[in-house]
Backbone and ligand atoms as CSV (ligand in chain L), in Angstrom:
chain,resi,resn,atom,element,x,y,z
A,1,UNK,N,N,35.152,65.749,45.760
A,1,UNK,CA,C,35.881,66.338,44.628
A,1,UNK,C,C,36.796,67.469,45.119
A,2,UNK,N,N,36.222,68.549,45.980
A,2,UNK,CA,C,36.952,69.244,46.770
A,2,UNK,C,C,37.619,68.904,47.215
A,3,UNK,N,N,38.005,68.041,48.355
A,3,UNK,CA,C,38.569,67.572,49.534
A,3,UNK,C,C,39.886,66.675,48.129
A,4,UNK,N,N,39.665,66.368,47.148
A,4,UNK,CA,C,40.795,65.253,46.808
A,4,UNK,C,C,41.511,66.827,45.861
A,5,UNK,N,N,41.074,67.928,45.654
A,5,UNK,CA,C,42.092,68.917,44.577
A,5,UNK,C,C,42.608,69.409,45.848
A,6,UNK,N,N,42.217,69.445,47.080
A,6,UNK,CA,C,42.774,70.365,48.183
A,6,UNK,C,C,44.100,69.137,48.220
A,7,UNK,N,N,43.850,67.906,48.638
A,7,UNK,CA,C,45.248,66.865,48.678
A,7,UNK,C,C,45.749,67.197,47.877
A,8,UNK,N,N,45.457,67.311,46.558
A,8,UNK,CA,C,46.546,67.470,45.296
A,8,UNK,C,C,47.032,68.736,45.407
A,9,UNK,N,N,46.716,69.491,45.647
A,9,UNK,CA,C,47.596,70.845,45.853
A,9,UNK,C,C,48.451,70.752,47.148
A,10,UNK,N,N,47.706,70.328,48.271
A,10,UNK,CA,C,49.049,69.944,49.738
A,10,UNK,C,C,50.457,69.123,49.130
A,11,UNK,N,N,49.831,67.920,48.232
A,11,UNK,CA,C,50.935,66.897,47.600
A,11,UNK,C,C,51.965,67.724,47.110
A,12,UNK,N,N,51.107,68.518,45.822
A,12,UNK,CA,C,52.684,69.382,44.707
A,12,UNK,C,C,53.081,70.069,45.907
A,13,UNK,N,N,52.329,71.018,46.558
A,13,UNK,CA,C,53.160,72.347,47.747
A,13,UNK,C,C,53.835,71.176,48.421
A,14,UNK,N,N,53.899,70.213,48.916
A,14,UNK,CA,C,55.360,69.806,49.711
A,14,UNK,C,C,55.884,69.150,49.013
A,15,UNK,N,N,55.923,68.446,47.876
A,15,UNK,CA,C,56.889,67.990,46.498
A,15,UNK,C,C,57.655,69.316,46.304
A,16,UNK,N,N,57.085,70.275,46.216
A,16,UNK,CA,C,57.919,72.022,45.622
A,16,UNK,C,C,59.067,72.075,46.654
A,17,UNK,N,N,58.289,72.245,47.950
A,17,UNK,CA,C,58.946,72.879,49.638
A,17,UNK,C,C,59.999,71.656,49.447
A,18,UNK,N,N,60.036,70.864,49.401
A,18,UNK,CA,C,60.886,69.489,49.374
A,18,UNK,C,C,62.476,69.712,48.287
A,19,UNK,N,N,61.785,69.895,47.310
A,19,UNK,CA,C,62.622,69.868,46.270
A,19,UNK,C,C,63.663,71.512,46.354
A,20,UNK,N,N,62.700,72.272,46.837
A,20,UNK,CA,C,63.418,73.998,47.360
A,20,UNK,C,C,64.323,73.899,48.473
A,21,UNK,N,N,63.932,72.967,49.552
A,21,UNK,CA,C,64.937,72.670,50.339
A,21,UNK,C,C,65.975,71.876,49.989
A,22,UNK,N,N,66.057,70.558,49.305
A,22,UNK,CA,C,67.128,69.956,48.732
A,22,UNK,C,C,68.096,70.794,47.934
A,23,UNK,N,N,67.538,71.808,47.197
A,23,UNK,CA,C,68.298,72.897,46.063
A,23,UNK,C,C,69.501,73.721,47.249
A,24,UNK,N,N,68.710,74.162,48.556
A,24,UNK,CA,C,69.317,74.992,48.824
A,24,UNK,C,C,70.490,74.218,49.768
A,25,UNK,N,N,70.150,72.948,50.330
A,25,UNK,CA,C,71.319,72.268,50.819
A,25,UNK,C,C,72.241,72.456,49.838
A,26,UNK,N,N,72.143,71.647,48.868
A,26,UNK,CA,C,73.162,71.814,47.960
A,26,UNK,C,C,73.831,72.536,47.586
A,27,UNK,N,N,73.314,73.815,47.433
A,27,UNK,CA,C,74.172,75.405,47.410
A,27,UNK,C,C,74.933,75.204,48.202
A,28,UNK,N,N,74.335,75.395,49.681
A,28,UNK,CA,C,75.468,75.522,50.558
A,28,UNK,C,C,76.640,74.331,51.371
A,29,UNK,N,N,76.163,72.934,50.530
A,29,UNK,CA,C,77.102,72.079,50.662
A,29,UNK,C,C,78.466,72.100,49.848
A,30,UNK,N,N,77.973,72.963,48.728
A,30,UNK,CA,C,78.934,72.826,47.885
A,30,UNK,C,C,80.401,73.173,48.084
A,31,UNK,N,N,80.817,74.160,48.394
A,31,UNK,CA,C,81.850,75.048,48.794
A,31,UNK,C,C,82.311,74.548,50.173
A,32,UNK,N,N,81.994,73.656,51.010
A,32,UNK,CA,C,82.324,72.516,52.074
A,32,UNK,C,C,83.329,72.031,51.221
A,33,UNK,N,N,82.204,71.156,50.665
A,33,UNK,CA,C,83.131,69.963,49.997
A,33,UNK,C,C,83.923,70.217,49.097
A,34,UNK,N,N,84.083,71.285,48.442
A,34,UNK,CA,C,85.021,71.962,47.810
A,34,UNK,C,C,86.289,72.365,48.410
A,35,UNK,N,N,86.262,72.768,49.458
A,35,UNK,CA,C,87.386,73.110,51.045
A,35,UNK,C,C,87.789,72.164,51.225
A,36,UNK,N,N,86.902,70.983,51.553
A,36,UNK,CA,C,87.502,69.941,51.910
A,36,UNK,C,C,88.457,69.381,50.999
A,37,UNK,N,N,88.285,69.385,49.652
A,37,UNK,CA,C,88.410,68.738,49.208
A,37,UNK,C,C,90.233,69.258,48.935
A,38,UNK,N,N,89.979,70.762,48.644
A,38,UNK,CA,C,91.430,71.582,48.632
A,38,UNK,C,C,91.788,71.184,49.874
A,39,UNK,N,N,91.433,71.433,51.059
A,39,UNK,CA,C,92.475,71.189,51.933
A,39,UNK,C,C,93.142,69.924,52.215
A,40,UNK,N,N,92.693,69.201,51.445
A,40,UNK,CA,C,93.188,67.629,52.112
A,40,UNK,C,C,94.389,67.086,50.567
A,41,UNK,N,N,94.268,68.001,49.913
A,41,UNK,CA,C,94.692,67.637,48.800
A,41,UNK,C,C,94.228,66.923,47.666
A,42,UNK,N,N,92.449,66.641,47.769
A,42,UNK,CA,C,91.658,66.182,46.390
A,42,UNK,C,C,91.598,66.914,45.696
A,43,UNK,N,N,91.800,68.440,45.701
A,43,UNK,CA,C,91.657,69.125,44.400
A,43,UNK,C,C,92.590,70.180,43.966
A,44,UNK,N,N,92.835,70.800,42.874
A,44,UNK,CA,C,94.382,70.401,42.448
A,44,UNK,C,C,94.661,72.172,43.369
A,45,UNK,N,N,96.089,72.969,43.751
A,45,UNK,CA,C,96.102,74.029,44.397
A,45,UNK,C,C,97.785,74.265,44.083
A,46,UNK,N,N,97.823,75.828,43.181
A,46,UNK,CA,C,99.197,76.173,42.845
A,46,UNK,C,C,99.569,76.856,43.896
A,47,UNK,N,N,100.510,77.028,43.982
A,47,UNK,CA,C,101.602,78.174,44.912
A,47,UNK,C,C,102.906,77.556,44.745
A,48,UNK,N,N,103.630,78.660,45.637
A,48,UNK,CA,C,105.357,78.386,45.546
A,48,UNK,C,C,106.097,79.221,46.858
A,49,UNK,N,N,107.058,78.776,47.105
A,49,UNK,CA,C,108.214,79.268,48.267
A,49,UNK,C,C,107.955,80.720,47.916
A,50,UNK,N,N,107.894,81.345,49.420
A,50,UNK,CA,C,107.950,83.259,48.917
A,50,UNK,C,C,109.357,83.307,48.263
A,51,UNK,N,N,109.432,84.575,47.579
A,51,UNK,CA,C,110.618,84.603,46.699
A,51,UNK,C,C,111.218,83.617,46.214
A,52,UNK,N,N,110.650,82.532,46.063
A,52,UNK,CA,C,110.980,81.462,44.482
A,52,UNK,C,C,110.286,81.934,43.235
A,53,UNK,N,N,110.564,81.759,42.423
A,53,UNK,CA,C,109.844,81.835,40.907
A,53,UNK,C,C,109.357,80.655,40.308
A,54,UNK,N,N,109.793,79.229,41.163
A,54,UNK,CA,C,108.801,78.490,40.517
A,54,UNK,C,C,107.662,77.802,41.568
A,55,UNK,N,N,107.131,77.270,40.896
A,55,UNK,CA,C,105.537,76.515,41.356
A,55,UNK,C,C,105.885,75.643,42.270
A,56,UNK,N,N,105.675,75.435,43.206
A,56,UNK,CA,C,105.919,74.246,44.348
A,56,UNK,C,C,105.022,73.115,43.752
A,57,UNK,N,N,105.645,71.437,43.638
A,57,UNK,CA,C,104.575,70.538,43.380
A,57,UNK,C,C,103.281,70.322,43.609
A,58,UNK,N,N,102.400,70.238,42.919
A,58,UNK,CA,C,100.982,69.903,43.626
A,58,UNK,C,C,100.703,69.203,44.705
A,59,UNK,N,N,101.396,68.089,44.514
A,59,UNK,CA,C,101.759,67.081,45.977
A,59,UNK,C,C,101.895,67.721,46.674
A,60,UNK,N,N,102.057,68.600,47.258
A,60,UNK,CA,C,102.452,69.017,48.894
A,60,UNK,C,C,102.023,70.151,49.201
A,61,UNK,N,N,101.235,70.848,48.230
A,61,UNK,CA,C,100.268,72.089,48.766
A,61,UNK,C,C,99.160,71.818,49.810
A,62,UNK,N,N,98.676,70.684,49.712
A,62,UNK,CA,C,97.458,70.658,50.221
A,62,UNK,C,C,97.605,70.667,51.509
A,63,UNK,N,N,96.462,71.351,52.288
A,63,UNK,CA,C,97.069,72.013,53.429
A,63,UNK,C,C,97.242,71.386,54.392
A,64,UNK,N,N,96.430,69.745,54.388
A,64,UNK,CA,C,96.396,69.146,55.656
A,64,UNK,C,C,97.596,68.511,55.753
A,65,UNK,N,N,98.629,67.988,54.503
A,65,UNK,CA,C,99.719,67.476,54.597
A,65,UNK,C,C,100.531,68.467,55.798
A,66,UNK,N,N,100.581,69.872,56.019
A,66,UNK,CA,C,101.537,70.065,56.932
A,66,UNK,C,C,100.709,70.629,58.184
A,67,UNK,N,N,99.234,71.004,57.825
A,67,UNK,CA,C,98.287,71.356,59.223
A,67,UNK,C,C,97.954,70.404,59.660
A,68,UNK,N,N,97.601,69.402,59.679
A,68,UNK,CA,C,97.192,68.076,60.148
A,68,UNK,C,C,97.950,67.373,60.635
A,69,UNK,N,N,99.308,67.236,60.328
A,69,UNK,CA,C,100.758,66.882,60.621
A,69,UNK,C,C,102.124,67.491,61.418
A,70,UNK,N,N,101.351,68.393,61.985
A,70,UNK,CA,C,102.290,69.265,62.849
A,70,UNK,C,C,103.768,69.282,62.630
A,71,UNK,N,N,103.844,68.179,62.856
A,71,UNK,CA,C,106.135,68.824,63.238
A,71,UNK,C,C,106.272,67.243,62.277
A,72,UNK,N,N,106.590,67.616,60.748
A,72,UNK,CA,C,106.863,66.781,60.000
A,72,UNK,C,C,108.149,67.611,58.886
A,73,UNK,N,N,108.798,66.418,58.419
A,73,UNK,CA,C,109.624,66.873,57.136
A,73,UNK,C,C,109.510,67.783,56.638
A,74,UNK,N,N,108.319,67.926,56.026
A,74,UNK,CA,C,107.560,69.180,55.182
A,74,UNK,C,C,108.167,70.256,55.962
A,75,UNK,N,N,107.517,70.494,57.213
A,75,UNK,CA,C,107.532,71.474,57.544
A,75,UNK,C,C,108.736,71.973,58.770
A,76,UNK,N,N,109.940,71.232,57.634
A,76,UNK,CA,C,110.939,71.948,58.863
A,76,UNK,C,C,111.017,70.931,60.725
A,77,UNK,N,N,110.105,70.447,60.564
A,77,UNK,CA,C,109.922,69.905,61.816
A,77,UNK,C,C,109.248,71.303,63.182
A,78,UNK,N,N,108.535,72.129,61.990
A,78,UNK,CA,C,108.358,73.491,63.198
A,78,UNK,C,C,106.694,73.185,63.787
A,79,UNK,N,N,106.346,73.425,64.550
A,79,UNK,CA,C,105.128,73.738,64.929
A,79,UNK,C,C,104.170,74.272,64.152
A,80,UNK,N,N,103.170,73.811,63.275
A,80,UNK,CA,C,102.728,73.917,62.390
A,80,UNK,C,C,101.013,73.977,62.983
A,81,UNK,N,N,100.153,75.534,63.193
A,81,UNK,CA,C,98.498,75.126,64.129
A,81,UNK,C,C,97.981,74.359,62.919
A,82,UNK,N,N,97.143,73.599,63.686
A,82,UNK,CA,C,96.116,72.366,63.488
A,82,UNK,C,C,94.978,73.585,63.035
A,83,UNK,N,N,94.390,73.848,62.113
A,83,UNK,CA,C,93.622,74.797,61.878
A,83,UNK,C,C,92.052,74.666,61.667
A,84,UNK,N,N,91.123,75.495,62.243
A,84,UNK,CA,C,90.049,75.389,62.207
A,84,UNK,C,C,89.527,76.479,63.301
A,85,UNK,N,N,88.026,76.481,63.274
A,85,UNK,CA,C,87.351,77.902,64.003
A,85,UNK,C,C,88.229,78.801,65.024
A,86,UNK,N,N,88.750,77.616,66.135
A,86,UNK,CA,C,89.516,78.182,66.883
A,86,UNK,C,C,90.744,78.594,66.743
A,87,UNK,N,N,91.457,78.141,65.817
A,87,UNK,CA,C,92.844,79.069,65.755
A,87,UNK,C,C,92.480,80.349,64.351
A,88,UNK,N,N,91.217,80.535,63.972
A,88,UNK,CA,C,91.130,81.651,62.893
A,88,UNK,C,C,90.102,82.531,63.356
A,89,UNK,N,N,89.602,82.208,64.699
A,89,UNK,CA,C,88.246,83.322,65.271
A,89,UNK,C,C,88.971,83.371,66.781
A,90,UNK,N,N,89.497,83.044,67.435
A,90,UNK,CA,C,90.404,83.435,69.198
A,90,UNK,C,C,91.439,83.900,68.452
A,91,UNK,N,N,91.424,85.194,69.171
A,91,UNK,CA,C,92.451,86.472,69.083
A,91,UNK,C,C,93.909,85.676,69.621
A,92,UNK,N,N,95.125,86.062,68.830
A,92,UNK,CA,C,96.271,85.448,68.986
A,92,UNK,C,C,97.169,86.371,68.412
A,93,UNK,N,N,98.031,86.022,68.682
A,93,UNK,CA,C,99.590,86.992,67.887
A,93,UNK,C,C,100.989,86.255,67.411
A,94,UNK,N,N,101.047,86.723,66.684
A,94,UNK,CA,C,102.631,86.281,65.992
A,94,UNK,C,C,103.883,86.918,66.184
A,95,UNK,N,N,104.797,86.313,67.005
A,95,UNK,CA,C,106.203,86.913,66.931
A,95,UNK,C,C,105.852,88.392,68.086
A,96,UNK,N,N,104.856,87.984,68.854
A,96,UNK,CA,C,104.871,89.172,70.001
A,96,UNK,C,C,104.042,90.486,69.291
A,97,UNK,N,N,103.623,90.151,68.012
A,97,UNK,CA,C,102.436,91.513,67.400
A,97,UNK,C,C,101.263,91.523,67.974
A,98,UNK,N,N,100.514,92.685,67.316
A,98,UNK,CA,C,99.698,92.577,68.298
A,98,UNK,C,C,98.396,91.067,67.805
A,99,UNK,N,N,97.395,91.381,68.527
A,99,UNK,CA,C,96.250,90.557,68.494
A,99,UNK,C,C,95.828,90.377,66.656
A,100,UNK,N,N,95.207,88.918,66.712
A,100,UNK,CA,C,94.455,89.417,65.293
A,100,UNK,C,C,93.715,87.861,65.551
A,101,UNK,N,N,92.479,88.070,64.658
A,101,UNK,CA,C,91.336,87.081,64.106
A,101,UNK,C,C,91.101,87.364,63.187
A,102,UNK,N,N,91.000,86.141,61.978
A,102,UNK,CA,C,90.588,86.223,60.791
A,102,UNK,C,C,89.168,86.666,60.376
A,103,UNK,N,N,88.849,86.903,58.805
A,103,UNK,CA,C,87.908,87.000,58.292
A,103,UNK,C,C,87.892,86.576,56.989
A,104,UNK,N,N,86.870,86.269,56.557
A,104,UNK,CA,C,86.518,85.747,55.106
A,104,UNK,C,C,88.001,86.575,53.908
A,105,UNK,N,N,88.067,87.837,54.152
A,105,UNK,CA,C,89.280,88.367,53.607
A,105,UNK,C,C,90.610,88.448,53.928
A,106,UNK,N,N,90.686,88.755,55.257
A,106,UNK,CA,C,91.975,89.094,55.307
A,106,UNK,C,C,92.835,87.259,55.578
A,107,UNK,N,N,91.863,86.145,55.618
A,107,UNK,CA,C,92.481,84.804,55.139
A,107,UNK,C,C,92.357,84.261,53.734
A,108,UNK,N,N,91.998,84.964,52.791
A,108,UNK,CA,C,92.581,84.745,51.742
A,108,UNK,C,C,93.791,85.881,51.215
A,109,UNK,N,N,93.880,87.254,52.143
A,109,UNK,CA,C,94.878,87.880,51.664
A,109,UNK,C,C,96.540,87.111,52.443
A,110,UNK,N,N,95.980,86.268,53.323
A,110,UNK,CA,C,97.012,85.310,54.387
A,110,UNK,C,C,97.424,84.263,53.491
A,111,UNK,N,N,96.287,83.429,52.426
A,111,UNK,CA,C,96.704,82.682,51.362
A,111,UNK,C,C,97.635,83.240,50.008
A,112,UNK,N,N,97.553,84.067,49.974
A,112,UNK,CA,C,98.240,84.917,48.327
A,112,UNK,C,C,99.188,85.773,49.429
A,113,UNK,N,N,99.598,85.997,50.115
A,113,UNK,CA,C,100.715,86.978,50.134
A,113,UNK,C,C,101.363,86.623,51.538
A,114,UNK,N,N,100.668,85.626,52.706
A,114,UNK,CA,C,101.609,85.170,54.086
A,114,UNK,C,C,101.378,86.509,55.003
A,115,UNK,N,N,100.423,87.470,55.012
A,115,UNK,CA,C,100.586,88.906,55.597
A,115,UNK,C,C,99.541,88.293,56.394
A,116,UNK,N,N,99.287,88.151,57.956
A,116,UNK,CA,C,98.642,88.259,58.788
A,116,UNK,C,C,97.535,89.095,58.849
A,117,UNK,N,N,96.249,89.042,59.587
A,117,UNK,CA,C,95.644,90.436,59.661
A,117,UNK,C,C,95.853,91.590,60.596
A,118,UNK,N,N,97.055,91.132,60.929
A,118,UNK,CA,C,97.788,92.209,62.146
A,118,UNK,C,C,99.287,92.522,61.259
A,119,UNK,N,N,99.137,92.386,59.813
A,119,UNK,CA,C,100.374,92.721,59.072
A,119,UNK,C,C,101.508,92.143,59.383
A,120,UNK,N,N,101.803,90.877,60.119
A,120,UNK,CA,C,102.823,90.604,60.432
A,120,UNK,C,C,102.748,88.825,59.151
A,121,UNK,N,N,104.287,89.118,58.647
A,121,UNK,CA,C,105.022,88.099,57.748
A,121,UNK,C,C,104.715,86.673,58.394
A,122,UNK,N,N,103.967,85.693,58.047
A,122,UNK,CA,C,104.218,84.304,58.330
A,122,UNK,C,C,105.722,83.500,58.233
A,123,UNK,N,N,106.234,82.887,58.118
A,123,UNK,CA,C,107.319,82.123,57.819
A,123,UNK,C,C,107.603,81.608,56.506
A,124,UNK,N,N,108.619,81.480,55.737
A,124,UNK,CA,C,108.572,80.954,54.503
A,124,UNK,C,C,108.258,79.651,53.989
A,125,UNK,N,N,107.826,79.359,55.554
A,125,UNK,CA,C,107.493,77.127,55.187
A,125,UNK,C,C,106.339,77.604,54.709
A,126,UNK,N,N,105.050,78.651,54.918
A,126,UNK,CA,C,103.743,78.372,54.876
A,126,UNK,C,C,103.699,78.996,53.073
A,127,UNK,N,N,103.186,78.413,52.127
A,127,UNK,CA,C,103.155,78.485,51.352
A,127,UNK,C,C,102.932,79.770,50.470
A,128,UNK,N,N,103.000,80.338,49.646
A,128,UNK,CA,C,101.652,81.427,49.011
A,128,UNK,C,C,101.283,81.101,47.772
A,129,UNK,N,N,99.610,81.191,48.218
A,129,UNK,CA,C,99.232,80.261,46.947
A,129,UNK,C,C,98.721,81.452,46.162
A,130,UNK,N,N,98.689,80.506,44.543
A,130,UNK,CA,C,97.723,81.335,43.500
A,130,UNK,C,C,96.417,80.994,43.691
A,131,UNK,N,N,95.495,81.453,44.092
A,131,UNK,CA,C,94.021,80.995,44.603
A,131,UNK,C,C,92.971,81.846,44.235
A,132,UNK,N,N,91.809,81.730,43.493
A,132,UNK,CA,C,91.177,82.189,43.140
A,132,UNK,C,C,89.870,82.424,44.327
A,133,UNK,N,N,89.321,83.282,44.035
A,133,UNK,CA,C,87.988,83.968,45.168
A,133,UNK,C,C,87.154,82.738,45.584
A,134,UNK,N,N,86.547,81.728,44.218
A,134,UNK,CA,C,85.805,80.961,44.942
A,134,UNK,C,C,86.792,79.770,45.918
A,135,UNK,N,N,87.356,79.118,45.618
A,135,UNK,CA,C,88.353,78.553,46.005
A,135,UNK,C,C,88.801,78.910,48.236
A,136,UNK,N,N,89.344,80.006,47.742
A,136,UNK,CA,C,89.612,80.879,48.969
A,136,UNK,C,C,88.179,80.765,49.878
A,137,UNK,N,N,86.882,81.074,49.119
A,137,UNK,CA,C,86.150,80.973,50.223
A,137,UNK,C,C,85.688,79.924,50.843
A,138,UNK,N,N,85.564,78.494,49.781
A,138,UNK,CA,C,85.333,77.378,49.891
A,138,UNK,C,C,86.172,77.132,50.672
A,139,UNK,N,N,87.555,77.217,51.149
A,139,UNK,CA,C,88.772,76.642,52.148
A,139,UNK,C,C,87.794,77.609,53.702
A,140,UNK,N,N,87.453,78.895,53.284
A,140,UNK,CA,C,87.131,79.529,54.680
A,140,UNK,C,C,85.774,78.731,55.166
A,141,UNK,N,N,84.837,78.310,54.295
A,141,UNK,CA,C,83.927,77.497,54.813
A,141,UNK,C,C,83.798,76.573,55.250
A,142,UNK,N,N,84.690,75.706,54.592
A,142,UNK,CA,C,85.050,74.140,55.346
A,142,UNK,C,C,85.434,74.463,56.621
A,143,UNK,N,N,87.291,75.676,56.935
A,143,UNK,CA,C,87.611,75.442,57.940
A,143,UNK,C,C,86.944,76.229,59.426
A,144,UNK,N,N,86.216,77.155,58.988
A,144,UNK,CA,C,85.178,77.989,59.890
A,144,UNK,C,C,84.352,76.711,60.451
A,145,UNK,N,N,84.062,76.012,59.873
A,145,UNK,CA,C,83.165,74.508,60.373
A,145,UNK,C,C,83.881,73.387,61.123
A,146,UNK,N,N,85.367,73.835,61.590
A,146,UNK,CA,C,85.757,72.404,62.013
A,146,UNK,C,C,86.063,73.079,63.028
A,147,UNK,N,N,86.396,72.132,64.656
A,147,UNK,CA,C,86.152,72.501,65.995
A,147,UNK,C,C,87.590,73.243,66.061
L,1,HEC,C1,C,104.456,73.226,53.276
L,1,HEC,C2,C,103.671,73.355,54.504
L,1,HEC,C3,C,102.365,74.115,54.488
L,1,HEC,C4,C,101.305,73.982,53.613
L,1,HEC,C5,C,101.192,73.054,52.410
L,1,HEC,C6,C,100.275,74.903,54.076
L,1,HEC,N1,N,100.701,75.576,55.172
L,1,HEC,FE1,FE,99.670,76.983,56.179
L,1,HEC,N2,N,101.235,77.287,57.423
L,1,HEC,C7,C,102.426,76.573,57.395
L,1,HEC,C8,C,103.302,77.056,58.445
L,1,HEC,C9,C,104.725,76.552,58.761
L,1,HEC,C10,C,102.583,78.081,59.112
L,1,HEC,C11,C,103.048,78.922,60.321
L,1,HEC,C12,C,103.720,80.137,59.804
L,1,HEC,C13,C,104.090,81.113,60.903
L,1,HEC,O1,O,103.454,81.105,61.968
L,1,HEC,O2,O,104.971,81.934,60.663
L,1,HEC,C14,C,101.307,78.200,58.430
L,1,HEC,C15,C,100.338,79.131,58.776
L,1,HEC,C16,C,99.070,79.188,58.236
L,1,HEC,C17,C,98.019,80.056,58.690
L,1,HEC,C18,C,98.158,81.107,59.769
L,1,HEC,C19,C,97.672,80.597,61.081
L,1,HEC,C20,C,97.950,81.610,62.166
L,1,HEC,O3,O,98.581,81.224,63.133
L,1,HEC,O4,O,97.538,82.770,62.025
L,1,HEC,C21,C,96.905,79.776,57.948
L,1,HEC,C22,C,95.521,80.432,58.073
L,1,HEC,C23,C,97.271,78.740,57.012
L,1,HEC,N3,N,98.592,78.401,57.211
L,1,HEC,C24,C,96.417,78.196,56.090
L,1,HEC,C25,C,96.808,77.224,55.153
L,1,HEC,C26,C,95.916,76.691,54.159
L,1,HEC,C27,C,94.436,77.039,54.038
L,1,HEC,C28,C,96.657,75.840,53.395
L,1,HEC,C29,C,96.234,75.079,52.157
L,1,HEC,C30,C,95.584,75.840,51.120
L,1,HEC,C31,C,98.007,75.814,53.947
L,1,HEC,N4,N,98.062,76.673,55.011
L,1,HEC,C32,C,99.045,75.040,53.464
L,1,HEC,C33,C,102.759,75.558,56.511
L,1,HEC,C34,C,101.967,75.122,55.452
């Protein structure tokens, strides 16, 4: 009688531990696939030309159309980094400034305004989007995860 309530309590405690671990994958899958999903263009992302006043099409925000695609139409035909851990965590510079590596903030202040974290102006091909906090971090999580 003992020995079968001790199984039934091992059973629920790893049915619980089971079901606590599935919960918490999911938390933190979420905002992946959310990145992913913005960056590739599955989910919808406003912005516009710096100093334009209107909205650039949805079609062509998404980021992999011109990061994934290096020297295309879109983008002027310019050199466009392939983005992920290594071009947002190895120290680099723009236009001869100094050094900089991203962070959870100062790449979403790179999304809304093109300002580097070494304060230096991006180019006017790279977009500036209207992007909200979760959004922004979901793009930093996906791309912090790719080689
Ligand atoms: C229309 C083309 C285009 C789209 C769409 C676009 N980018 Fe860019 N992006 C660029 C270009 C061009 C640059 C390089 C600008 C420069 O170096 O002056 C750039 C630069 C960047 C940089 C700076 C990298 C560095 O060298 O420091 C980051 C980060 C970035 N983009 C993220 C994104 C993300 C995230 C998205 C989607 C939400 C996106 N971009 C969408 C064209 C684009």
């Amino acid at each position: 009688m003992r020995r079968r309530r001790t199984a039934l309590l091992w059973a629920i405690g790893l049915a619980a531990g089971t079901l606590g671990l599935a919960a918490v994958g999911a938390t933190q899958a979420a905002p992946w696939l959310k990145g992913y999903a913005l960056y590739h263009g599955h989910a919808p992302l406003s912005g516009r030309i710096a100093g334009h006043g209107e909205a650039m099409p949805a079609a062509v925000l998404g980021c992999a159309g011109c990061h994934d695609a290096p020297r295309t139409e879109a983008t002027g035909n310019r050199k466009v980094p392939v983005l992920g851990r290594a071009v947002l965590s190895v120290p680099r510079s723009r236009r001869g400034g100094p050094d900089y590596v991203y962070a959870a903030d100062s790449f979403c202040t790179l999304l809304r305004t093109g300002i580097d974290p070494a304060q230096v102006m991006t180019s006017r091909t790279m977009p500036r989007f209207a992007i909200d906090d979760a959004d922004c971090a979901a793009l930093w999580t996906f791309l912090k995860d790719r080689g």
